[in-house]
Steps between C-alpha positions, in 0.01 A plus 500: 500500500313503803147627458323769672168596430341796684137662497439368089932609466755228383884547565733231537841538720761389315879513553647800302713447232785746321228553245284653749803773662339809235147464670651414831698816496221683355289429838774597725552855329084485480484756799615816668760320710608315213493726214797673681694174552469255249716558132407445119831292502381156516913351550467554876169325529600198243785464724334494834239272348756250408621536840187412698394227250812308561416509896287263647400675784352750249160529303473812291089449410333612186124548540348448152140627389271274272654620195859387635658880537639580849259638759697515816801338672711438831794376572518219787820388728547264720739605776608178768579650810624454883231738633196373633610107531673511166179655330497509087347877390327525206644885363199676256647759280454715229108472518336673177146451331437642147247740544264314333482217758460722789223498730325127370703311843764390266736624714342321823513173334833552351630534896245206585744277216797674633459425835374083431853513287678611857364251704522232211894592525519476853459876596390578840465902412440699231635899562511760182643880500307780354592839427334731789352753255233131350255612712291298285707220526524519904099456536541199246752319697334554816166394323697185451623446885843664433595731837770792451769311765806630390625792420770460179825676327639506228841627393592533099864365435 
């Protein structure tokens, strides 16, 4: 676990294991957006997990309080690419801090970590999506040094 300690806080990032998927999915559903989206059936999200532990490219994060429980997570993929002189992207998703932990710079450091991780793995970039109604989340980012470049689509299948 690595440590991070923050204004008289300690939380360690840790790699998130199948144990972890309740609280995980409990942070996800932890918000309007979410509360809409996410399910009390825990078979998709076992499954996915599986999925993205198996892939090296992938680093599903588990954010632990002092006590151990889970106070946040991300998940983290590397994506090799042609663009920009055969770049490697570092991908941030699925950003969520227990309410608890909000508003001590955990989640500053936590991108701090996340973006040392990128360029430890060869990442040139690091790029994340947010939902357009985060307003919160927008002045975050950009706090960060994140611009609004793209504009992005999605299409359920």
């Amino acid at each position: 676990m690595i440590p991070l300690d923050i204004d008289g806080h300690r939380f360690g990032i840790d790699r998130a294991v199948e144990a972890d998927v309740p609280a995980l999915v409990a942070l996800l559903a932890d918000d309007l957006l979410g509360a809409g989206r996410e399910s009390l059936d825990l078979a998709p999200y076992l499954a996915a997990f599986r999925e993205i532990d198996r892939d090296p490219n992938q680093l599903l994060v588990a954010v632990r309080n002092a006590d151990g429980a889970v106070a946040g997570t991300l998940q983290l993929t590397l994506i090799p690419g042609l663009a920009r002189q055969g770049a490697k992207r570092l991908q941030i998703e699925a950003v969520r801090l227990a309410s608890s932990a909000r508003g001590i710079g955990l989640g500053t450091a936590l991108f701090a970590w996340a973006h040392r991780y990128a360029r430890e793995h060869g990442a040139t970039l690091a790029q994340l999506t947010t939902d357009k109604a985060r307003s919160e989340a927008h002045r975050f980012y950009e706090a960060l040094g994140y611009r609004a470049s793209h504009e992005g689509y999605k299409l359920r299948l």
